[in-house]
C-alpha positions as CSV (number, residue, x, y, z in Angstrom):
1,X,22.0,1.3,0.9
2,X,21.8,2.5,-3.0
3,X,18.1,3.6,-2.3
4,X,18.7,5.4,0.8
5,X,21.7,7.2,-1.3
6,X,19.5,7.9,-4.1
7,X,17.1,9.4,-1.7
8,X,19.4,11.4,-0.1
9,X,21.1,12.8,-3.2
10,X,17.5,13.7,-4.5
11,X,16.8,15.6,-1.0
12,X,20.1,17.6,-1.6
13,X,19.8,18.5,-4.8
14,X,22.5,16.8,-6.0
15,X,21.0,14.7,-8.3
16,X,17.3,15.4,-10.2
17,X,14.6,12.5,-10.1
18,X,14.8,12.4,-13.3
19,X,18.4,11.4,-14.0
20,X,19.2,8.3,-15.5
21,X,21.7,7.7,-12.3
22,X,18.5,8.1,-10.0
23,X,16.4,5.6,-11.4
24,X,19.9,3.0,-12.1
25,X,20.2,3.5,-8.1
26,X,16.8,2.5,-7.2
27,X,16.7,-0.1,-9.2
28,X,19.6,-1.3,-8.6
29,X,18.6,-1.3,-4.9
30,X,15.5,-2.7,-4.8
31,X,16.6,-5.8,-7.5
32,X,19.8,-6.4,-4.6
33,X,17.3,-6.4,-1.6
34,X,14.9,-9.0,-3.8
35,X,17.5,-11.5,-4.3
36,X,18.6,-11.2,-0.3
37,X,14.8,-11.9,0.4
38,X,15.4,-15.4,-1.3
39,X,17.2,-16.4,2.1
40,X,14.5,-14.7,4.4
41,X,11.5,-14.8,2.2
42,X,9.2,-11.8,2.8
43,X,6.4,-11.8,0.6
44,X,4.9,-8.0,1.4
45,X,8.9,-6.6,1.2
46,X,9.0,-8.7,-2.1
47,X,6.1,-7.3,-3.6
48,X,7.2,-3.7,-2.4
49,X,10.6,-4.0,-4.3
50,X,9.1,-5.7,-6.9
51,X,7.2,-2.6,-7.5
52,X,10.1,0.1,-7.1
53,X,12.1,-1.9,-9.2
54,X,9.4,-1.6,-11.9
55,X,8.6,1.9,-11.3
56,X,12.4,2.4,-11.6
57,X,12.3,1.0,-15.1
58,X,10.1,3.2,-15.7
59,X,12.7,6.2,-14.9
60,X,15.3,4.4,-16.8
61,X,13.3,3.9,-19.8
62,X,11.9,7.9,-19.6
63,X,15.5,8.8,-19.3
64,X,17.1,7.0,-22.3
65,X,13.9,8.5,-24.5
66,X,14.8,11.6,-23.1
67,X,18.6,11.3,-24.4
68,X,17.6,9.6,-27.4
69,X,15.2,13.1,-28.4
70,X,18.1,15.4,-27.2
71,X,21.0,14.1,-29.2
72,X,20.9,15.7,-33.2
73,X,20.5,13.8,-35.7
């Protein structure tokens, strides 16, 4: 549910790709549907969240550089 409300939020404009939000929803979503794939194990689903979680901490990590650069010093 948190990716497909990322997804939509991103489709309405009312939220950019690259806000820090966006990538905490995705990877919040795909680390929940990993750990229910420990009681129906799904090795292809497993390796796509795996994936989109680590893609997503990528975002994360892009936005907190971002915020670090754009406060003053």
């Amino acid at each position: 549910m948190l990716i497909i409300v990322a997804y939509l939020l991103l489709q309405l404009e009312k939220l950019p790709s690259s806000s820090l939000r966006y990538s905490l929803l995705n990877a919040a979503g795909a680390l929940l549907i990993m750990v229910s794939l420990i009681f129906a194990f799904n090795l292809s689903a497993f390796i796509v969240e795996a994936f989109w979680f680590l893609i997503s901490l990528v975002g994360l990590w892009r936005s907190l550089g971002a915020r670090k650069d754009a406060k003053p010093d």
